[in-house]
C-alpha positions as CSV (number, residue, x, y, z in Angstrom):
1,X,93.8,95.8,59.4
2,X,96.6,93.9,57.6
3,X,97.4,90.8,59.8
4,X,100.5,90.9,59.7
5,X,101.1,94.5,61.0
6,X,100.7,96.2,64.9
7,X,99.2,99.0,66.3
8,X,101.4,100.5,69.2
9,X,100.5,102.7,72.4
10,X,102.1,104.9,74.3
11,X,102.5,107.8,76.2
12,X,104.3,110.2,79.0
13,X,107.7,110.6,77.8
14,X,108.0,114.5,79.8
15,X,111.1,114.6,77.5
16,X,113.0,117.8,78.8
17,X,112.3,116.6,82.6
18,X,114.1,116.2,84.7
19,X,117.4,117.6,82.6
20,X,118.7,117.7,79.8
21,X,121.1,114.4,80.3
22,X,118.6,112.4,81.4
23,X,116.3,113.7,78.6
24,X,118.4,112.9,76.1
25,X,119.4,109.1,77.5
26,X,115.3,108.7,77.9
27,X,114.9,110.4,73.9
28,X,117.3,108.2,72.2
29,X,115.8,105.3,74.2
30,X,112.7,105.9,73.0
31,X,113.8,106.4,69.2
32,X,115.5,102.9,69.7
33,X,112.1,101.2,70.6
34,X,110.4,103.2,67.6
35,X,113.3,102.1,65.2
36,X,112.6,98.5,66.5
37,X,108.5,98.7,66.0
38,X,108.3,100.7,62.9
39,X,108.4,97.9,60.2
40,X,105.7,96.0,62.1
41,X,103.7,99.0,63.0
42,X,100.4,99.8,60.9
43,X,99.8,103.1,62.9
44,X,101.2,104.2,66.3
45,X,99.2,106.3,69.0
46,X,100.6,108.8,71.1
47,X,98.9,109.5,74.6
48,X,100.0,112.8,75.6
49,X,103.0,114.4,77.5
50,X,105.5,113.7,75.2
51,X,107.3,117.0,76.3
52,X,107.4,118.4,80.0
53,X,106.9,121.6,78.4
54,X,105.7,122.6,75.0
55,X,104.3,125.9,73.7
56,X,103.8,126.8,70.3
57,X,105.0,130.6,69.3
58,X,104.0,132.1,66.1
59,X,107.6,131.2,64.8
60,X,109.6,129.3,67.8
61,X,109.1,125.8,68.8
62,X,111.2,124.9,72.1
63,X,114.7,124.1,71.3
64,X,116.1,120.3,71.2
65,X,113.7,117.5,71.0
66,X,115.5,117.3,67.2
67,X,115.8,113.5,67.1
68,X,112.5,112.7,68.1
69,X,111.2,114.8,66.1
70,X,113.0,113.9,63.2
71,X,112.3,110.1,63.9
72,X,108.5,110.9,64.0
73,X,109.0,112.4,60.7
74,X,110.5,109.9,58.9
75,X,107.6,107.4,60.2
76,X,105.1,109.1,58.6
77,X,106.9,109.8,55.5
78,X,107.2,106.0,54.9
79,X,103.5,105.7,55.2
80,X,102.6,105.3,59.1
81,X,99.8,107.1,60.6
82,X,100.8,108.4,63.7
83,X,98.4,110.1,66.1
84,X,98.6,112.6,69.1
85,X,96.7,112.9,72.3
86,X,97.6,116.6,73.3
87,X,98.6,116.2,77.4
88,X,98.6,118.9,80.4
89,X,101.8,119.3,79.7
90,X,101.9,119.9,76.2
91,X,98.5,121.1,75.8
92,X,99.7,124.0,74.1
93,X,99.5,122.5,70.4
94,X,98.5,124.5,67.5
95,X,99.6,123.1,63.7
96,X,103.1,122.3,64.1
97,X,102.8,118.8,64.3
98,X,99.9,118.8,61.9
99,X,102.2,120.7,58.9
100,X,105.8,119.2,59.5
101,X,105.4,116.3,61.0
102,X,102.0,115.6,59.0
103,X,100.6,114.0,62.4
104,X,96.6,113.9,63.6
105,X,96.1,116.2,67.0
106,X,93.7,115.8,68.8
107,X,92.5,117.5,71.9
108,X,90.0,115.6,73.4
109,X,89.2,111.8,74.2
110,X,88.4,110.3,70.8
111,X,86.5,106.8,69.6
112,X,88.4,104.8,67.3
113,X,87.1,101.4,65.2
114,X,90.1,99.2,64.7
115,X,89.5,95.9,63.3
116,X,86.0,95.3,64.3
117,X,87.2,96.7,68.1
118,X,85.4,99.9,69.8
119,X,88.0,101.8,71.6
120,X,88.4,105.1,73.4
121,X,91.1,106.5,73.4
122,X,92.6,109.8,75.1
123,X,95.4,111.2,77.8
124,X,92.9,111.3,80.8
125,X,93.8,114.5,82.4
126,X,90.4,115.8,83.8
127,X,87.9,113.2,83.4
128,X,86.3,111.5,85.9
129,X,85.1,112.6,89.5
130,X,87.2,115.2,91.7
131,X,90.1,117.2,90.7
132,X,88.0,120.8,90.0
133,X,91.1,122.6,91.0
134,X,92.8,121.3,88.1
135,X,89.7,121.4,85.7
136,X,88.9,124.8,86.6
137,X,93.1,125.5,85.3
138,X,92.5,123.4,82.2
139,X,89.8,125.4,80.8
140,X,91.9,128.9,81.3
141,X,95.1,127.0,80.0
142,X,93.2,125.8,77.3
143,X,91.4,129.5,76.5
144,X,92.8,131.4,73.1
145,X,92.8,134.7,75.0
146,X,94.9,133.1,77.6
147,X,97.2,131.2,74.9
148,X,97.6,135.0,73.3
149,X,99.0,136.5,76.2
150,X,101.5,133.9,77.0
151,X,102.5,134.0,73.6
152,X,102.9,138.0,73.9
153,X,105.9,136.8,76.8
154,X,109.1,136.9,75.3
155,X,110.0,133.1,74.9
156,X,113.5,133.1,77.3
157,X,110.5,134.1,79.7
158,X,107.9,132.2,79.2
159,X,109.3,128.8,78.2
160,X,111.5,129.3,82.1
161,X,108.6,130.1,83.7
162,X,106.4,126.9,82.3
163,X,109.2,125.0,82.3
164,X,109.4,126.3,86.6
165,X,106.3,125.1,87.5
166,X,105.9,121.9,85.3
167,X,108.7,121.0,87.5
168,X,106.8,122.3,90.9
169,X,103.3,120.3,89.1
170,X,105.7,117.1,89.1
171,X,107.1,117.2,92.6
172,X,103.7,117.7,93.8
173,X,102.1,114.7,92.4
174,X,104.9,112.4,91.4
175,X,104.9,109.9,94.1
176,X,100.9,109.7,94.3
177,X,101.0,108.8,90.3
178,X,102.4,105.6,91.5
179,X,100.7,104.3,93.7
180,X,97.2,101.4,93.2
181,X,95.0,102.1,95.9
182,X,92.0,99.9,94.0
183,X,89.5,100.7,91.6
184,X,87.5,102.4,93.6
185,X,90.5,105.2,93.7
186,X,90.6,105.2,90.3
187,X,89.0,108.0,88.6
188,X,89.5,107.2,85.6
189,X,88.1,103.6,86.3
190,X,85.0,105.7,87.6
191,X,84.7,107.5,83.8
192,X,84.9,104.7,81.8
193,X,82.9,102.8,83.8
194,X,80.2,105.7,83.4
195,X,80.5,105.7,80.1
196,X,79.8,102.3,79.6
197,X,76.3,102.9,80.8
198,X,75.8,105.1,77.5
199,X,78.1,103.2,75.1
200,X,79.7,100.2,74.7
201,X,83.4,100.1,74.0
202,X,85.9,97.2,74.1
203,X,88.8,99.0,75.3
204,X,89.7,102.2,77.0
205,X,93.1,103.3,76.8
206,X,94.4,106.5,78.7
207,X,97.7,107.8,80.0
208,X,98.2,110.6,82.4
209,X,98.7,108.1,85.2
210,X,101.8,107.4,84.9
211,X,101.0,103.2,86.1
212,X,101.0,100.8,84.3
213,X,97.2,99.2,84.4
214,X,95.2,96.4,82.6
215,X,91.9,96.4,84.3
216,X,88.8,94.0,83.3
217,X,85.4,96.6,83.6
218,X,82.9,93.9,82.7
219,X,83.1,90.7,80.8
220,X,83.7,92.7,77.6
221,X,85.7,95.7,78.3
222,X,88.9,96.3,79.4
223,X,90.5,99.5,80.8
224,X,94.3,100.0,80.1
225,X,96.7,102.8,81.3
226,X,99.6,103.2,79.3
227,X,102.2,104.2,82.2
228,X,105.3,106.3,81.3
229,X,108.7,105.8,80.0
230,X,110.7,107.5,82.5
231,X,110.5,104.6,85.2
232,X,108.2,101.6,83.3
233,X,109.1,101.8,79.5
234,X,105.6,100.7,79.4
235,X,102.9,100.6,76.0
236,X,100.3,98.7,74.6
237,X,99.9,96.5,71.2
238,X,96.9,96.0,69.2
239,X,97.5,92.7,67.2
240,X,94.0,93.1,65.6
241,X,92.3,90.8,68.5
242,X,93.7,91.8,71.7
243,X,95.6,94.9,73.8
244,X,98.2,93.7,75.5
245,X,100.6,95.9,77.8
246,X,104.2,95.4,77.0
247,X,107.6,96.8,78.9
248,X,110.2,98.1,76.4
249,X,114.2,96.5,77.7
């Protein structure tokens, strides 16, 4: 890792909620704080969420979003790795990202070495104890016959009915999201600190929560949740030593 450079995380921009205006004042926010990181960035993570709503037709992508996307573009065309954490909101990924924007998907909590440093890394939807009901609707969401058939509704349709109840999903859980009720409460305090019994890793970092969270799970590890940038303007830097949470003014 060159000592001179960063590497950034962050996650939960549900750009698209909860209107356009405020989208767009939250998007060009964001593309200020990516302007403002990218000559001191090595590579920069995305955790998932970045839309309220995305789904992948065989030839539409959901309109606006251009500057965002654009700006991701341009960071990986100078050189910057960027990667992204598919969310339960934008879970419906295929190659779009992966052939314009030349970005790394991944769907699933991946291990990362960086500088010497284990880390896992993923958006955190569905790990951990509890939560079948939503489990049980990941693993038909996530299902290619089940991707086929929405993608068989016309898109007017389909992207106002997703778009409908990721705004019901966000009602329902909002308030809960930010609220610490102690570790104990925190499943996904409970996975990592499960999988630390099988592997050791110095960090975990997750989003999905929605808090802002730096959380010591022995004398070597260290649990951090990303938070969101519609109320905390929150991420993570890697300085090739040490994570340390960050709020963006």
């Amino acid at each position: 890792m060159n000592v001179s450079k960063n590497i950034y995380f962050l996650s939960d921009f549900h750009l698209g909620a909860p209107d356009a205006k405020s989208s767009l004042i939250r998007e060009k926010k964001i593309i200020s704080f990516l302007d403002e990181i990218k000559e001191k960035a090595e590579q920069i993570f995305i955790l998932g969420d970045l839309f309220d709503f995305w789904f992948e037709y065989k030839t539409v992508v959901p309109k606006g979003y251009v500057r965002i996307l654009g700006k991701l573009a341009e960071i990986t065309d100078s050189g910057i790795p960027i990667h992204f954490f598919v969310g339960n909101h934008d879970m419906w990924m295929k190659d779009y990202f992966q052939k314009e924007l030349n970005i790394q998907v991944y769907f699933e909590p991946f291990a990362f070495n960086l500088n010497g440093k284990d880390l896992l890394i993923g958006h955190g939807d569905g790990l951990g104890p509890g939560d079948h009901g939503y489990k049980t609707i990941k693993k038909i969401f996530r299902n290619p016959i089940a991707q086929a058939l929405f993608g068989c509704i016309p898109p007017f349709f389909g992207i106002g009915l997703a778009n409908f109840f990721s705004r019901k999903s966000r009602a329902k859980t909002g308030k809960s999201d930010e609220v610490f009720e102690g570790e104990d409460k925190e499943w996904l305090v409970t996975y990592c600190k499960e999988i630390l019994q099988k592997k050791h890793y110095d960090f975990f970092i997750f989003g999905h929560r929605h808090l802002p969270l730096d959380i010591k799970l022995n004398t070597e590890s260290r649990y951090i949740n990303l938070g969101d940038w519609i109320k905390y303007n929150s991420y993570a830097v890697f300085d090739g030593h040490s994570i340390e949470l960050n709020y963006y003014k």
